[in-house]
C-alpha positions in Angstrom: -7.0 -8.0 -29.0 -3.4 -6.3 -29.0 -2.5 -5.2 -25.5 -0.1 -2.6 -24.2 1.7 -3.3 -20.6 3.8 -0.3 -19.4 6.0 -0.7 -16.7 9.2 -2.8 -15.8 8.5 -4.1 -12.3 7.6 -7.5 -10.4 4.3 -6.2 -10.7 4.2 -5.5 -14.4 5.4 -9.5 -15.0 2.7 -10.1 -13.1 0.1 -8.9 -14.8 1.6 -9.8 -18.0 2.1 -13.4 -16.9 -1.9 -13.3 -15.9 -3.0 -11.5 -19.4 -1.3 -13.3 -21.2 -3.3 -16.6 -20.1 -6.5 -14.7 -21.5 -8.2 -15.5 -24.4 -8.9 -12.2 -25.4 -5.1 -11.2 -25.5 -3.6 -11.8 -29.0 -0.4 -10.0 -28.8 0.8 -8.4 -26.0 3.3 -5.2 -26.0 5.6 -4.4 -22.8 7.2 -1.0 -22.6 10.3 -1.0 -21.5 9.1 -4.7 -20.2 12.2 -6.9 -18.6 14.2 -10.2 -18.9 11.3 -11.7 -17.0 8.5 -10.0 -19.1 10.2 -11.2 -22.6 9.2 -14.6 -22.0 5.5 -13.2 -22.2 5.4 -10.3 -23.8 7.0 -8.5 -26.9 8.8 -5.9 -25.0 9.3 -2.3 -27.0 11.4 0.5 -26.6 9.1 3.2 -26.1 9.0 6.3 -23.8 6.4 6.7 -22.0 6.4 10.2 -21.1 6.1 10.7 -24.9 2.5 10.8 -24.5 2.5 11.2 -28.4 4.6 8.9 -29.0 2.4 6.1 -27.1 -0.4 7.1 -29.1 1.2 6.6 -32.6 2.4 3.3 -31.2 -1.2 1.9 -30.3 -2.4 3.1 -33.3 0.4 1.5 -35.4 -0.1 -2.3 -33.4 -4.1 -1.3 -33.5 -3.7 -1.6 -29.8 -7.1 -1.9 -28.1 -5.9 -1.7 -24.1 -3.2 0.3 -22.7 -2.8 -1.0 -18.9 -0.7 1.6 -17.1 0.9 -0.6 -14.2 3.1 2.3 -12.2 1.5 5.2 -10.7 3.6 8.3 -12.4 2.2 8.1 -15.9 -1.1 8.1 -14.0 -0.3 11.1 -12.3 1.2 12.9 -15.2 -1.6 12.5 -17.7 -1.4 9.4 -20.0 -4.4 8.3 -19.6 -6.1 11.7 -20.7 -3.8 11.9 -23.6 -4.5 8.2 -24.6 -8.3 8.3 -23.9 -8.8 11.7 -26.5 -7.1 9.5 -28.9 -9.8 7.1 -28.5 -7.4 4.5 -26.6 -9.0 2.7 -24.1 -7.0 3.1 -20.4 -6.9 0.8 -17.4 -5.6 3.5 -15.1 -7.6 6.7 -13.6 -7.3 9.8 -15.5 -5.1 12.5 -14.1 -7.5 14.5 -11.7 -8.7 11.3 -10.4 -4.9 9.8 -10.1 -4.4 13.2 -7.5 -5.9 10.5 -5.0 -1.9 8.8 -4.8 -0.5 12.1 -6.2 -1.7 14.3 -3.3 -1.8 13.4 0.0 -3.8 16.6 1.0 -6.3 16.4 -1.9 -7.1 12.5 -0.2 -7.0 14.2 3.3 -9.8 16.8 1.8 -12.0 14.1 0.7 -11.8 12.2 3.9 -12.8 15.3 5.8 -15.7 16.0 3.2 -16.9 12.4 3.1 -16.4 11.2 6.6 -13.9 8.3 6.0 -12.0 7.4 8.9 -8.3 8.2 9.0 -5.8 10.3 11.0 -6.0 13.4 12.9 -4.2 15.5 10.0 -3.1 19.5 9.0 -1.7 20.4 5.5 1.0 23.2 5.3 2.2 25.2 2.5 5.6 27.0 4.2 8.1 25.6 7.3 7.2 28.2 9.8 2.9 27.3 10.3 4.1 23.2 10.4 6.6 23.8 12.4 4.4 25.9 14.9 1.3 22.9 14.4 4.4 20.5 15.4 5.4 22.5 18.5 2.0 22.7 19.7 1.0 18.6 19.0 4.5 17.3 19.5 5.4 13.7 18.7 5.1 11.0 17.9 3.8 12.0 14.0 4.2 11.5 10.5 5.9 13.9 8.5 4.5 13.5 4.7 5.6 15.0 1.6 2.7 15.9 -0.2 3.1 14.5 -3.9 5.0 11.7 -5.3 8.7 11.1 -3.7 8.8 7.3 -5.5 7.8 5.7 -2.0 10.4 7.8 0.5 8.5 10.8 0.9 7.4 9.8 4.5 9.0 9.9 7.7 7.5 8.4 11.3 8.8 10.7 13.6 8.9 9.1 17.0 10.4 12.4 18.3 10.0 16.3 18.0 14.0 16.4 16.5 13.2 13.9 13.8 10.1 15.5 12.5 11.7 19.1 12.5 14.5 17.2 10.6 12.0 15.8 7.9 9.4 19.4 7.7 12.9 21.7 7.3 14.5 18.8 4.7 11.0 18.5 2.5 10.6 22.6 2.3 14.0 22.5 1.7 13.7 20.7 -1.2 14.8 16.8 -0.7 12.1 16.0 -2.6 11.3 18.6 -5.5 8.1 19.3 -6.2 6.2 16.5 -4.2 7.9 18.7 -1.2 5.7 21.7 -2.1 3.4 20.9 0.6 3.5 19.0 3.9 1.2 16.9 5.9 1.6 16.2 9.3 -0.4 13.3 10.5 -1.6 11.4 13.8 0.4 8.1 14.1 -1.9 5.9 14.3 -2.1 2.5 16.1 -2.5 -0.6 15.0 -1.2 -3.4 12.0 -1.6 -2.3 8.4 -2.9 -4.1 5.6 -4.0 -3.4 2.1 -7.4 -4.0 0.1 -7.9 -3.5 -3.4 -10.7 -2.6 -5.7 -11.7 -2.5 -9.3 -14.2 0.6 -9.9 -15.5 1.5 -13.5 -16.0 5.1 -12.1 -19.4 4.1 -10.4 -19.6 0.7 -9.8 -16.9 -1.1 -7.5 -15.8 -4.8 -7.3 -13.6 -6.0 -4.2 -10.6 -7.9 -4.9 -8.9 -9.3 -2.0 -6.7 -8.4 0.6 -3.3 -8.2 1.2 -0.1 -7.7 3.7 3.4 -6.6 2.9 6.9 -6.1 4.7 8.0 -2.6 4.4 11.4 -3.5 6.5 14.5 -4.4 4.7 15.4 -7.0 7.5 14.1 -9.4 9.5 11.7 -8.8 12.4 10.3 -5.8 10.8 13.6 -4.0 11.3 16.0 -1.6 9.0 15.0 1.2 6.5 11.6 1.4 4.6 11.8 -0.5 1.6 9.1 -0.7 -1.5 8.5 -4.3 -0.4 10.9 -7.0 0.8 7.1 -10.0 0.4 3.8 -10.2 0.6 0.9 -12.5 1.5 -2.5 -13.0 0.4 -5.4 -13.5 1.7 -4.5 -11.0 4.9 -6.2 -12.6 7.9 -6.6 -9.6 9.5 -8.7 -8.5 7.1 -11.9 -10.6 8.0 -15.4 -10.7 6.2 -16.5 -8.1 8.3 -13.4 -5.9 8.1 -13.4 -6.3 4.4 -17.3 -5.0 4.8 -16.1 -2.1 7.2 -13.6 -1.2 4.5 -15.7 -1.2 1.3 -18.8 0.9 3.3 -16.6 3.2 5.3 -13.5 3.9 2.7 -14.0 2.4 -0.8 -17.5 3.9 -1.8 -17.2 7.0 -0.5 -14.2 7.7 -2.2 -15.6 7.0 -5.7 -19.2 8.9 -5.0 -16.6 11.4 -4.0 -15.0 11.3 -7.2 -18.1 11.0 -9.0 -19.2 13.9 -7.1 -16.1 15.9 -8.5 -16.9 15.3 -11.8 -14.0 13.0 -12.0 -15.2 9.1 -12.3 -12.5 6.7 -11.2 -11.5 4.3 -13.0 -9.3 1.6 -12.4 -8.0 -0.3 -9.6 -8.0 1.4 -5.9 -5.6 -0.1 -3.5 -6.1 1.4 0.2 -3.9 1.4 2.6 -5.1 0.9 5.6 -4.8 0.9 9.7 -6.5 -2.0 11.5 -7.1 0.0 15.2 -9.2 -0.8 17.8 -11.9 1.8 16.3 -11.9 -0.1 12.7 -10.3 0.1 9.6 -8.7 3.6 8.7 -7.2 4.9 5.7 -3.2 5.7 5.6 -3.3 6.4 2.1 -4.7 5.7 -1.5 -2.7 4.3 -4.4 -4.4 4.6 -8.0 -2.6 1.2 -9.3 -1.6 -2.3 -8.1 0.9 -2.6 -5.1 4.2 -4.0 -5.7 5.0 -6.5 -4.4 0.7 -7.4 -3.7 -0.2 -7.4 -7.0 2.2 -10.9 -7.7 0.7 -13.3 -4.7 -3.0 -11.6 -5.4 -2.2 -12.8 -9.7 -1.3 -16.3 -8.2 -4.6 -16.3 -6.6 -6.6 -14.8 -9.2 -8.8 -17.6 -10.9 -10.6 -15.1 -13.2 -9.9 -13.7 -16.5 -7.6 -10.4 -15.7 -8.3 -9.2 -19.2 -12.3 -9.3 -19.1 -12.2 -7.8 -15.4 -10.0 -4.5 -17.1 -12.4 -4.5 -20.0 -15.5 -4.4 -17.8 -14.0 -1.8 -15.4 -13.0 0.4 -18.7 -16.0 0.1 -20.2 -18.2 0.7 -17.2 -19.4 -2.4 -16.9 -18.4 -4.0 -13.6 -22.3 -3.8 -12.4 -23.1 -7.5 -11.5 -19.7 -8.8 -11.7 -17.6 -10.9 -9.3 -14.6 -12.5 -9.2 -13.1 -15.9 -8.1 -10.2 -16.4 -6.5 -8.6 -19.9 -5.4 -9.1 -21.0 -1.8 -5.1 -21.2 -1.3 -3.0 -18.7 0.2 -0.2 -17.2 -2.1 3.2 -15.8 -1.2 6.3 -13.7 -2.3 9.9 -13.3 -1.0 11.4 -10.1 -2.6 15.0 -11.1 -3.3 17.0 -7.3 -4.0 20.5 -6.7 -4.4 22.9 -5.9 -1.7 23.2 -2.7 -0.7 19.1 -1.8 -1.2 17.6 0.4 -0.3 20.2 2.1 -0.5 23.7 2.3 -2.9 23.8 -0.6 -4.7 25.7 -2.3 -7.8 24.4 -3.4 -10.7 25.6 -6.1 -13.1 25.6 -9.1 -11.2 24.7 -12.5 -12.7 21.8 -14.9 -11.5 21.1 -18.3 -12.6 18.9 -21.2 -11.2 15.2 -19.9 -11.7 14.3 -22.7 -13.9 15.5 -25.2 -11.1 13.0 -22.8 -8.7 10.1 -23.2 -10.8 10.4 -26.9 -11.7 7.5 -27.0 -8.6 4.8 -26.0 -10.5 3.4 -23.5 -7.8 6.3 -21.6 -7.7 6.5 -18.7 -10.4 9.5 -16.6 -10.1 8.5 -13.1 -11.1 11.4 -10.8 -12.5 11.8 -7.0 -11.4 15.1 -5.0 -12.2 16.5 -8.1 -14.2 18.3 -7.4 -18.2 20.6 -9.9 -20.3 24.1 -9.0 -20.8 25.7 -9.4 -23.8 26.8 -13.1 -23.1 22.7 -13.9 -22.4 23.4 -14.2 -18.8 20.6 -13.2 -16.5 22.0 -10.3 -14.4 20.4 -7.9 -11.8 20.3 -4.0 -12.7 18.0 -2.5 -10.2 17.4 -3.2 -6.2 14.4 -5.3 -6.0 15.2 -7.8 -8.5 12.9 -11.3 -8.3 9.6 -12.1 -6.5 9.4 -15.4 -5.5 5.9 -16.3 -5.7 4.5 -19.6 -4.3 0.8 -20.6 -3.6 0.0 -22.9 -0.4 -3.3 -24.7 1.7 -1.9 -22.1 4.4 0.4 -19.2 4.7 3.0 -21.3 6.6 3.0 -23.9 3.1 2.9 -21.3 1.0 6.2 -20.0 2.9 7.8 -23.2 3.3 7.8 -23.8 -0.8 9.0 -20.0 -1.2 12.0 -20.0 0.7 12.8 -23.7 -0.8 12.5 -22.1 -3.9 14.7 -19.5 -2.8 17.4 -21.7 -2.1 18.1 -23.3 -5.6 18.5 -19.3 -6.7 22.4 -18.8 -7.2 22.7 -15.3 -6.4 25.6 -14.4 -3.8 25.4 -10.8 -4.4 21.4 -11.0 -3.3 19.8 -10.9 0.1 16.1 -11.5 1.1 13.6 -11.3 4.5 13.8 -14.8 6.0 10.4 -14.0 7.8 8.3 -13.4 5.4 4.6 -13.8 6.4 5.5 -13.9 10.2 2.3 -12.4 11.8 0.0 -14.2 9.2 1.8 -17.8 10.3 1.3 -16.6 14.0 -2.5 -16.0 13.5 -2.4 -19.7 12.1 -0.7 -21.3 14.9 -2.9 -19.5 17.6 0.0 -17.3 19.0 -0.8 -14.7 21.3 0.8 -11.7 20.0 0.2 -12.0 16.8 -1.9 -8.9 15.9 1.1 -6.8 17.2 
């Protein structure tokens, strides 16, 4: 069948790269797609926010599957507008999408279903959070309420930061997404994320995963989307995985089903390993980026059949199988991210990376310029993507890998995997 990818991430190639080894994909569409995506995908000018003009599109390529990679079409509607054209949608429809796209409306169910999470208020004006903040003092988390494209929360460590962030969210730093605000318990403990597929009743785990927020080594700098990730998350052990699915998964989707609202699609939950158990930080209603590459290294199964059973409600039964190997990715971004940054700059030497044939190099904000060069034009630019017996292998061969990229104006974590490798080698401290 004829497949259509949006999206232009490190995540997007990944998925593409994985559908595309399906039998049931015949031809698969990418919109806007990138330089890495081309080499899988027929990549389209399209825009997206034309719901219309996505509908006329899968009708014109008889386009059986629209998989929506990024969470923003989610949250804006596509898959409503797709679905009453009679196009199926792997992505939750809008009301159900409100779990990434409001932090409050998650904090409701939470409250109304009993899953574990943070002590947490919800404001609607500066003077009522401020007065909550006065009276709880710090440290907290300061959250805009809707989207703010992953910088929308602030960990306040003191009483001046978070009045900083509540007056700078009312005031408007973040539009619309600043509407409301939720101030939260800062929890203790590691984080770590689980994902689910669920076909808006049944629900099949996926794996676990752990990522580096930090733009610098030893966890330190400004919050990025994702300088790596590892998979499987040791952390996250049979039991916790258990804890997580009993305590947090299904009781979100009766929830939703409850609401009248099925979810469907994949469910990634954040999550707080404390001493009390798992708790949730926060939902997202798509893939993480960078996760979703290591998890498509490990992923023995057929990506396409799993989407098709979780679209057409049909993931009773099902499992999936995933290779015994750890997997790995070093985010390589462009100087300057996450903040001011140039674009333009040329790359070469991924084929010489990927001449090991466990190392995939998956493309992010990559383009051709007019000469064919390969040249960055966004801040997270490559995933370097390796599979290893152990998290310590599968690091070794990444940064290797790394190392035949010329790419002077790039910069990467060199610790990629730290806390995982500790766990390996028995260090005490690890779990900090």
């Amino acid at each position: 069948m004829n497949i259509l990818l949006i999206g232009s991430g490190g995540r997007e190639h990944a998925l593409a790269w994985k559908m595309a080894q399906s039998p049931l994909c015949h031809t698969l569409f990418c919109a806007p797609g990138n330089a890495g995506i081309c080499e899988q995908a027929e990549c389209v000018s399209l825009d997206v926010d034309d719901f219309a003009a996505v509908a006329r599109f899968c009708k014109d390529n008889d386009v059986k599957l629209v998989v929506v990679g990024p969470e923003a079409p989610l949250v804006a509607g596509l898959a409503d507008a797709l679905a009453e054209e009679g196009i199926p949608v792997f992505g939750p429809r809008k009301q159900a999408a409100m779990l990434e796209g409001s932090k409050s409306f998650t904090r409701e169910i939470c409250r109304d279903y009993a899953i574990p999470g943070p002590e947490n208020a919800t404001f609607d004006n500066e003077a009522d959070a401020l007065a909550y903040l006065k009276k709880h003092g710090a440290p907290i988390v300061v959250k805009a309420d809707g989207l703010a494209a992953g910088k929308g929360v602030i960990v306040a460590d003191d009483v001046a930061t978070a009045e900083a962030a509540i007056r700078d969210i009312f005031g408007g730093a973040f539009g619309a997404a600043g509407a409301k605000v939720v101030l939260e318990e800062k929890m203790e403990g590691e984080e770590a994320s689980f994902f689910a597929l669920c076909d808006g009743e049944n629900v099949l785990a996926l794996a676990g995963a752990q990522d580096h927020k930090r733009a610098y080594d030893n966890d330190e700098g400004p919050n990025t989307g994702g300088m790596g990730a590892y998979t499987p998350a040791p952390v996250l052990t049979e039991e916790a995985e258990q804890q997580v699915m009993e305590r947090i998964i299904l009781p979100t989707v009766r929830a939703m089903k409850d609401m009248g609202v099925p979810y469907q699609g994949v469910l990634y939950a954040g999550l707080m390993m404390t001493d009390e158990g798992p708790k949730l930080v926060e939902y997202n209603v798509r893939f993480g980026d960078p996760e979703c590459q290591p998890l498509m290294m490990r992923l023995n199964s057929d990506l396409v059949e799993l989407m098709q059973a979780t679209v057409q409600r049909d993931l009773a039964g099902g499992s999936s199988d995933w290779s015994e190997q750890a997997a790995l990715t070093v985010v390589m971004a462009t100087k300057g991210y996450p903040g001011n940054y140039e674009k333009g700059s040329v790359i070469s030497g991924i084929e010489r990376a990927e001449q090991d044939p466990l190392v995939k190099v998956f493309h992010a904000g990559t383009a051709r310029n007019e000469a064919g060069e390969l040249i960055a034009v966004g801040g997270r630019v490559l995933n370097v993507t390796t599979l290893g017996n152990t998290i310590a292998e599968a690091q070794k061969r990444a940064y290797e890998a790394v190392a035949k990229i010329d790419w002077p104006q790039g910069f990467y974590r060199h610790d990629i995997g730290w806390r995982a490798i500790a766990r390996e080698r028995g260090e005490k401290g690890a779990s900090a």
